[in-house]
C-alpha positions in Angstrom: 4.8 118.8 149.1 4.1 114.7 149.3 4.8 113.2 152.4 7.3 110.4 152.1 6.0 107.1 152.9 8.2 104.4 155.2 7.9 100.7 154.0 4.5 100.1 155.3 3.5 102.6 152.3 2.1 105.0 155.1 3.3 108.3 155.2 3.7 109.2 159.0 0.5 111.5 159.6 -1.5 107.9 158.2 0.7 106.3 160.9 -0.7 108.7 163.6 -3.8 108.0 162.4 -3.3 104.5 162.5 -2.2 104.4 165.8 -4.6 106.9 167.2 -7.7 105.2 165.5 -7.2 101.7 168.0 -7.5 103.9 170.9 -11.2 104.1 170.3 -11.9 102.9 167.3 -13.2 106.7 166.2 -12.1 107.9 163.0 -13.2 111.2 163.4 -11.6 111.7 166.8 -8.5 109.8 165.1 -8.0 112.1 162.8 -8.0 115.3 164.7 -5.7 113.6 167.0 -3.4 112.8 164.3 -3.0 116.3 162.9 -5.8 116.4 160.3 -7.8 119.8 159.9 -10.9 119.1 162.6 -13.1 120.8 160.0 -12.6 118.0 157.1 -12.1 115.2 159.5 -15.1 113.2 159.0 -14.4 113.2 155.7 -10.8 112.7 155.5 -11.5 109.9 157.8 -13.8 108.5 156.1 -11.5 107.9 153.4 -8.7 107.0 155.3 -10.6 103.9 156.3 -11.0 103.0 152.6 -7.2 103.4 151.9 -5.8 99.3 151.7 -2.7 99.8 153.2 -4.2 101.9 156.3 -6.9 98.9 156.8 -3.8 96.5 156.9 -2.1 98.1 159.5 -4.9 98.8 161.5 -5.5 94.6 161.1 -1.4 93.6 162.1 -1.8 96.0 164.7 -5.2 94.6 166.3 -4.1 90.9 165.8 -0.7 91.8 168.0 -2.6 93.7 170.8 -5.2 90.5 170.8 -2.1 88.3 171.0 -0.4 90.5 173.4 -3.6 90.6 175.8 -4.1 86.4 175.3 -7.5 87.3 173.3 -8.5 84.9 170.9 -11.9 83.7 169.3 -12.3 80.4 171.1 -11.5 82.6 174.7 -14.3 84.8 173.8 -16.9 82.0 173.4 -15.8 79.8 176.7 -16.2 83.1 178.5 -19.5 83.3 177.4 -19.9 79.8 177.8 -19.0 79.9 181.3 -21.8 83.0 181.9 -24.4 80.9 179.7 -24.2 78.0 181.3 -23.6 78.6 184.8 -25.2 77.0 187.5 -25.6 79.6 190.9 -25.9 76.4 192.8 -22.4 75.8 192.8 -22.3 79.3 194.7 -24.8 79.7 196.6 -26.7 76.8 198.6 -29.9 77.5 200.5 -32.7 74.7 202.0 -36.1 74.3 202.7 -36.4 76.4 205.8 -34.8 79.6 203.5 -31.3 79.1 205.7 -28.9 81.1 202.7 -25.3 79.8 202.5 -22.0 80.8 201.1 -19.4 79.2 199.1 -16.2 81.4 200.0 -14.4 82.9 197.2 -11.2 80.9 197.7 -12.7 77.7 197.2 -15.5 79.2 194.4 -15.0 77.1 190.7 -13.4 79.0 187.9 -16.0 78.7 185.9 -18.8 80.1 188.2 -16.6 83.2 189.5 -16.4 84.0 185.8 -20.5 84.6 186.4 -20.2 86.7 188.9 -20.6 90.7 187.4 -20.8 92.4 191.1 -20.9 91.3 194.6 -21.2 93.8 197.8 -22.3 93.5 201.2 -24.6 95.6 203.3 -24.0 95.5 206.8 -26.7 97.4 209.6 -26.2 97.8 213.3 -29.1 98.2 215.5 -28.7 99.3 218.6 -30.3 97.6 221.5 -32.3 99.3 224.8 -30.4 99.2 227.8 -27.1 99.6 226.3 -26.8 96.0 225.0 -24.4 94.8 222.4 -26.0 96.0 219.2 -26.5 93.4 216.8 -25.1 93.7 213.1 -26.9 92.5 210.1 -25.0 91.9 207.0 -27.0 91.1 203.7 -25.0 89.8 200.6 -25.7 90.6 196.8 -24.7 88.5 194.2 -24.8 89.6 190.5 -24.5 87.7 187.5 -24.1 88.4 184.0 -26.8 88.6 182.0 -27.3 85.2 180.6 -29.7 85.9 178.2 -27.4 87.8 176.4 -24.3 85.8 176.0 -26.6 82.7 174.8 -27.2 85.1 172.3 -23.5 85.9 171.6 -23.2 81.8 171.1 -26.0 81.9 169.2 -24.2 84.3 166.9 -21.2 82.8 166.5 -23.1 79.6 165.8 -24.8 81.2 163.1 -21.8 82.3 162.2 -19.8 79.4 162.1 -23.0 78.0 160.1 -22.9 80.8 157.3 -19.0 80.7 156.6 -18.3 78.3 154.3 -14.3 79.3 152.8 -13.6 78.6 149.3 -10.8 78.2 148.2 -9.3 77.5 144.6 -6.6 74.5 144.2 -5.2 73.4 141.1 -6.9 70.2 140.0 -6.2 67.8 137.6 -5.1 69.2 134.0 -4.6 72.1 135.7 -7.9 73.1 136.3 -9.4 74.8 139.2 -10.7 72.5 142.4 -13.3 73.8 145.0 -12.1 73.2 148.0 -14.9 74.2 151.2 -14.2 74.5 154.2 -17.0 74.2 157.1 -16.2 75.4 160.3 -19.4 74.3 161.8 -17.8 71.2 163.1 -14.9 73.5 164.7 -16.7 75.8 166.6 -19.1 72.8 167.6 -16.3 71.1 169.1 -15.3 74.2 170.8 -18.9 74.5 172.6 -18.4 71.0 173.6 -15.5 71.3 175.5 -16.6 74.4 177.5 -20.2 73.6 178.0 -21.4 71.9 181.1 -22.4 68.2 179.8 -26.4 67.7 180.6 -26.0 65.3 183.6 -23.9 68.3 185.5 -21.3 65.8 184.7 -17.7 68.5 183.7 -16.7 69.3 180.3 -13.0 68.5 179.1 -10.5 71.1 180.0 -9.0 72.1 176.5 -7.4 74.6 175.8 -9.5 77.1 173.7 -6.8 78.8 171.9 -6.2 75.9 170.4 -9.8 76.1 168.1 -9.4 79.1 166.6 
């Protein structure tokens, strides 16, 4: 017997799968968890994925969670911006005689706690002879992200940006077909420039980066 589909065209184990396949993103694991047979699940989710009206739903689905959760493209690229392009110095001071100090956390800049993967702090007392005050020493570690790697998430996207080039097809004159292109090199370039440091240490524009994508 068919299953009946609702108006999304899905009938509800597809549904299940649907919702069950943004959990992890794992078909196979989807599928079982939807009620499919965990001996033909690879397969059967395999060509689930390939089904038009599934990979719809599993799009309106994602964009409203990445709405939901405030993610966007041009949030994605100022964080890694911010990790790229991070100076420690506005963190972490220290002079010629090695004398190591602190910026508190309170008064840290947005855009260098963003750097900051892990912080901890090691503290050691040593007792002293005689029954003196024993003296504690604390030793701080600071972790950043890797900033290697997200200057090579910008270098993605820049390629990217530089690759996609959107057709699309207007009606011209005598009703025939005009090329319209689209470059959105000059959009995400804009982007960059507003959240990347300016070269004198001088501070970028604060825009808002939602507003690029």
């Amino acid at each position: 017997m068919a299953r009946k589909k609702g108006k999304t065209g899905l009938n509800p184990l597809q549904k299940k799968f649907v919702v069950e396949y943004l959990v992890d993103f794992n078909a196979t694991k989807a599928a079982i968890r939807a009620g499919y047979s965990p001996k033909s699940a690879y397969s059967q989710a395999h060509e689930l994925l390939k089904v038009p009206e599934i990979r719809a739903a599993i799009a309106l689905k994602t964009d409203a969670l990445l709405t939901e959760a405030g993610v966007s493209a041009g949030r994605i690229i100022r964080e890694y911006s911010r990790i790229a392009f991070g100076d420690i110095r506005e963190g972490v001071n220290w002079d010629d005689e090695g004398n190591v100090t602190w910026t508190p956390s309170a008064d840290l800049p947005a855009d260098f706690a963003a750097t900051i993967g892990e912080f901890s702090q090691t503290v050691t007392v040593i007792p002293q002879k005689g029954g003196g005050e024993p003296i504690e020493r604390r030793q701080m570690k600071l972790k950043q992200h890797d900033k290697l790697n997200a200057l090579a998430k910008l270098f993605e996207y820049e390629g990217l940006a530089r690759d996609m080039r959107m057709k699309v097809e207007l009606t011209g004159k005598d009703g025939g077909p005009v090329e319209h292109v689209v470059d959105h090199r000059a959009t995400l370039a804009q982007v960059l420039a507003k959240v990347a440091p300016l070269p004198d240490g001088g501070a970028a524009s604060e825009a808002d980066p939602g507003a690029a994508t």
